[in-house]
C-alpha positions in Angstrom: 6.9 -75.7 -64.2 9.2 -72.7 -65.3 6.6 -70.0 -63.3 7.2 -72.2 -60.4 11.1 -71.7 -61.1 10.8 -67.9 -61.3 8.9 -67.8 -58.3 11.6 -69.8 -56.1 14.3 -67.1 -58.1 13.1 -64.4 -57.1 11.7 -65.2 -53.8 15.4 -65.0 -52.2 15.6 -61.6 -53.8 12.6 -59.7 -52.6 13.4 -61.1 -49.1 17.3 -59.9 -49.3 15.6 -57.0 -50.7 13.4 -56.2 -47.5 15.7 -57.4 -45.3 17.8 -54.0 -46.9 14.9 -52.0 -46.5 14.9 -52.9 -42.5 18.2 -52.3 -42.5 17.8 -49.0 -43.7 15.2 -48.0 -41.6 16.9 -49.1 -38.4 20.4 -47.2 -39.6 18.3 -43.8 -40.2 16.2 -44.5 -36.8 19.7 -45.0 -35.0 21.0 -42.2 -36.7 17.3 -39.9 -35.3 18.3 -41.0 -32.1 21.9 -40.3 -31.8 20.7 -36.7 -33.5 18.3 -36.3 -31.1 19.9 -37.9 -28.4 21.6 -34.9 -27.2 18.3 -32.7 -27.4 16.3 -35.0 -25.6 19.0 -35.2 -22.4 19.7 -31.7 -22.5 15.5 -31.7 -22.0 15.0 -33.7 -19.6 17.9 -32.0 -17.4 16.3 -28.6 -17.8 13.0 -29.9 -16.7 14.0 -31.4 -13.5 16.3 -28.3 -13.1 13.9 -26.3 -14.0 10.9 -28.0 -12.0 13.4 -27.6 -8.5 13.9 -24.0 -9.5 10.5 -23.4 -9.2 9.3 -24.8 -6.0 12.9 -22.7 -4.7 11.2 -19.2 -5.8 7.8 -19.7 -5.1 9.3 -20.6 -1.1 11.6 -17.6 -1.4 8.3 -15.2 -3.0 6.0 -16.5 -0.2 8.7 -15.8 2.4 8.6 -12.0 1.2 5.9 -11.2 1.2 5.0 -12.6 4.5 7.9 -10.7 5.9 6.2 -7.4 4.3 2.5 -8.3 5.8 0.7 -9.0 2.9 -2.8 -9.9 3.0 -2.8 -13.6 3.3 -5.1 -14.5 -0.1 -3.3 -12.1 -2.1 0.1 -14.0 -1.2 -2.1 -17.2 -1.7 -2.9 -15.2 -5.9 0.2 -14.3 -6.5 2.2 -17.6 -5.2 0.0 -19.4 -7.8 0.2 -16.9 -10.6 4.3 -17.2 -10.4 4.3 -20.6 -9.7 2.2 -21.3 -12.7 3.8 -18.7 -14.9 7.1 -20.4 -14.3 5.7 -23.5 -15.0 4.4 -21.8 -18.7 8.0 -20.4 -19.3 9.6 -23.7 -18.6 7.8 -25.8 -20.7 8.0 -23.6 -23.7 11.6 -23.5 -22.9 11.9 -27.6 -23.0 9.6 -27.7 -26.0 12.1 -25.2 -28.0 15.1 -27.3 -26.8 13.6 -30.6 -28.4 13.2 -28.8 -31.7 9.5 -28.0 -32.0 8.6 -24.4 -32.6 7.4 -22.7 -29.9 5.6 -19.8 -31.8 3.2 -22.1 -33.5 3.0 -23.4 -30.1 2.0 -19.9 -28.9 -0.5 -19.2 -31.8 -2.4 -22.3 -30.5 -2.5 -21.4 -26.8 -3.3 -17.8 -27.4 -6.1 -18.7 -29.8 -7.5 -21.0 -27.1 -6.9 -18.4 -24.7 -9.3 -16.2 -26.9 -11.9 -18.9 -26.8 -12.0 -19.7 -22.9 -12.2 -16.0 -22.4 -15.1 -15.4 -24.3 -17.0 -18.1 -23.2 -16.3 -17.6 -19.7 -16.9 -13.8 -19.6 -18.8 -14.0 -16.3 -16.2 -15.4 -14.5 -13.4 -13.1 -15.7 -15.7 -10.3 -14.3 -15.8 -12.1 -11.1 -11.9 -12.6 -11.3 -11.6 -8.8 -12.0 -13.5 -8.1 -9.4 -11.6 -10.7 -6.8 -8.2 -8.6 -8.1 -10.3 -5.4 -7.4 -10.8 -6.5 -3.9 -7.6 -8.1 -2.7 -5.6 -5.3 -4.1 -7.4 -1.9 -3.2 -8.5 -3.9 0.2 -12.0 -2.4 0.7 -12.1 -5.2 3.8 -10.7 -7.9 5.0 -10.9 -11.1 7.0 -12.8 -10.9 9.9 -14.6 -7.3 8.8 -18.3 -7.4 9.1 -19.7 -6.0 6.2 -23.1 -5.3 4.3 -23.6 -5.9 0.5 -25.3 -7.0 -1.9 -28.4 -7.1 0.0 -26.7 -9.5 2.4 -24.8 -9.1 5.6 -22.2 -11.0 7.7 -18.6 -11.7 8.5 -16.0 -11.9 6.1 -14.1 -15.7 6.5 -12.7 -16.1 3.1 -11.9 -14.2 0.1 -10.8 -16.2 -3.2 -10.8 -15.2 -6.5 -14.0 -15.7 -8.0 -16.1 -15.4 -4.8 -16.2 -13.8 -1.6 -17.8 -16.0 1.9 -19.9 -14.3 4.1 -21.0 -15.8 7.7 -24.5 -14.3 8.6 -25.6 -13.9 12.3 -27.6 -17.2 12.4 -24.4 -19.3 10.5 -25.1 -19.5 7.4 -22.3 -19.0 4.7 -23.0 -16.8 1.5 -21.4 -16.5 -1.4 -21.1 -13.5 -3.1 -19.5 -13.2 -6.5 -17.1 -10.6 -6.9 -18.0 -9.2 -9.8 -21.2 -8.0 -8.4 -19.5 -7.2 -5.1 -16.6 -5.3 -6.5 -19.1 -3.3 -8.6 -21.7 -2.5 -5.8 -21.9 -0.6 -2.5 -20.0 -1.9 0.2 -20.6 -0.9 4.2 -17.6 -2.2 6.2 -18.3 -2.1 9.8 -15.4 -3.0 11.2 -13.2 -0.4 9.3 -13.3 1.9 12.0 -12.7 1.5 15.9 -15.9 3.0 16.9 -19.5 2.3 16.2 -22.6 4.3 17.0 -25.6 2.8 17.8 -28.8 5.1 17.0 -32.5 3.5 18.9 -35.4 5.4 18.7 -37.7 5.3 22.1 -41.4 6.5 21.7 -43.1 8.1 24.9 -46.5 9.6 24.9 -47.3 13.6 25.1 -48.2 13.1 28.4 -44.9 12.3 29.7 -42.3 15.1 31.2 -40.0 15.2 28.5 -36.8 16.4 30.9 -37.5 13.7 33.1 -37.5 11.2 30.2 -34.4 12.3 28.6 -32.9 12.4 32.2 -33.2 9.0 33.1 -32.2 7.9 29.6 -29.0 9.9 30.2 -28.1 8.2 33.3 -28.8 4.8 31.6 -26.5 6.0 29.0 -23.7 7.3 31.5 -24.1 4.1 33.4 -22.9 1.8 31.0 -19.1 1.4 31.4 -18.9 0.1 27.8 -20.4 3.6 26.7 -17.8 5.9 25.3 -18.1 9.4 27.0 -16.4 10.8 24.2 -18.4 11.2 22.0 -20.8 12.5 24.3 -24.3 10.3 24.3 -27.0 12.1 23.5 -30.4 11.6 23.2 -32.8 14.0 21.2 -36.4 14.1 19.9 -36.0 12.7 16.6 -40.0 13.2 15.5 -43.5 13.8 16.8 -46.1 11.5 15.8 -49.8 11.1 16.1 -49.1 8.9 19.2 -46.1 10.3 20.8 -42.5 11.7 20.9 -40.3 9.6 19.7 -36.3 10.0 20.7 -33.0 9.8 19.0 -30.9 8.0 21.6 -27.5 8.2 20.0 -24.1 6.8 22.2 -21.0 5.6 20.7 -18.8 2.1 21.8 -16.0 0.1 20.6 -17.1 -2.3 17.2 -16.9 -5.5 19.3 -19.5 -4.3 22.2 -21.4 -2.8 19.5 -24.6 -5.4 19.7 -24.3 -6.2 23.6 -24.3 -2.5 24.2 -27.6 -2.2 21.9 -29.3 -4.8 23.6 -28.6 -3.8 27.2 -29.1 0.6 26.6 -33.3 -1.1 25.3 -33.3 -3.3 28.6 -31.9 -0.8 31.0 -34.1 1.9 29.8 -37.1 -0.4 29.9 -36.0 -0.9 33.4 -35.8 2.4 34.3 -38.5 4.0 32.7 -40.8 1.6 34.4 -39.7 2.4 37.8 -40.1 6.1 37.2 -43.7 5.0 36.0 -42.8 6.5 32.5 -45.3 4.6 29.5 -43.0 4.1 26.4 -44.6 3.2 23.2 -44.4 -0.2 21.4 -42.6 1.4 18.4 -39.0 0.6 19.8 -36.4 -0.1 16.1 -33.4 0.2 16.2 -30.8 1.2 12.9 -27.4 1.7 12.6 -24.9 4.2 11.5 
């Protein structure tokens, strides 16, 4: 009987006694929050603010550098690296502004940084090599270029990897690192393309005559330039016959319809002056 007394006692007491506790807890909770109030406003404001200011220079940037013609996927890098950059800057500023220190905040990211970077050390080299080739521009959109044991038009260039559209359609993909590090022929760099065929004839042909009416095929051709003169030469002699060095220079976009028609119109003409040409007809270009 008297332990069921003591319990009813002090039953009223421990729940008084919590009911403090609570009390407690929701003054120093009220208090956190009218502390941090402030902080957490002042937050919040510069991250909207901060978020608008962003998207303003990024617009202003682009606009810039469009105005000063520069190459359309470096203003595509840069746009990103400042927007992102920006983005960094602000976020360690709100973090700082709520209380929380932003060097231990640092410490993390850079160690992190550290450990991306070494586990992705082929694609940094294909990054360094996409920096490589939008900034010291050895082509550009549209060039057609050889590399890499590959050949084609250039229709994209991003930061890891470089598309290539071959002859027959196909896209490639060439990494930048490679292609940054390697020989590059760019055949659209320059105005004017030579196109060098070699034409066998046999040792029984009047050499004059031959190089005659290759000439006047050569002259003929309105998409010839005449300056550089054409010229065509005996490149080497062979068991089976002369071969000749026909040599004649054109703007880059005729460069493969003039190819093709200097081999037809010399077929043409070599057959009517009953001329026998050998079957070794290649063709290279310089």
């Amino acid at each position: 009987m008297f332990c069921i007394q003591k319990i009813l006692l002090e039953t009223p007491m421990k729940i008084h006694q919590e009911i403090r506790s609570i009390d407690q807890y929701l003054d120093s909770l009220l208090n956190l929050l009218l502390d941090y109030a402030p902080k957490v406003v002042a937050a919040l404001i510069m991250l909207f603010v901060g978020i608008w200011a962003i998207r303003v220079i990024n617009k202003i940037s682009r606009k810039i550098m469009v105005k000063r013609e520069i190459e359309p996927t470096l203003i595509e890098f840069l746009s990103d690296i400042i927007y992102w950059g920006l983005r960094l800057v602000l976020f360690i500023a709100v973090i700082s502004k709520l209380g929380i220190e932003s060097s231990s905040f640092l410490t993390i990211l850079g160690t992190a940084g550290l450990a991306i970077g070494l586990s992705l050390q082929g694609s940094l080299s294909n990054f360094a090599g996409g920096m490589l080739i939008i900034l010291f521009k050895p082509f550009k959109l549209g060039d057609t270029i050889e590399a890499q044991g590959v050949s084609g038009t250039v229709i994209d260039i991003q930061i890891f990897v470089t598309q290539l559209l071959t002859a027959n359609n196909q896209v490639i993909f060439v990494p930048n690192g490679a292609l940054s590090n390697g020989t590059i022929i760019n055949y659209s760099q320059q105005n004017t393309r030579r196109t060098d065929l070699t034409i066998g004839i046999s040792y029984d042909t009047n050499l004059k005559q031959a190089k005659d009416i290759i000439t006047e095929v050569l002259t003929s051709n309105t998409k010839i330039l005449q300056s550089p003169v054409p010229n065509v030469s005996v490149r080497e002699l062979t068991d089976s016959g002369v071969k000749l060095a026909v040599r004649a220079w054109t703007q880059n976009e005729d460069f493969g319809d003039v190819s093709a028609h200097i081999l037809e119109d010399c077929i043409k003409a070599l057959d009517q002056a009953d001329i026998k040409y050998q079957p070794f007809v290649r063709e290279t270009s310089r």
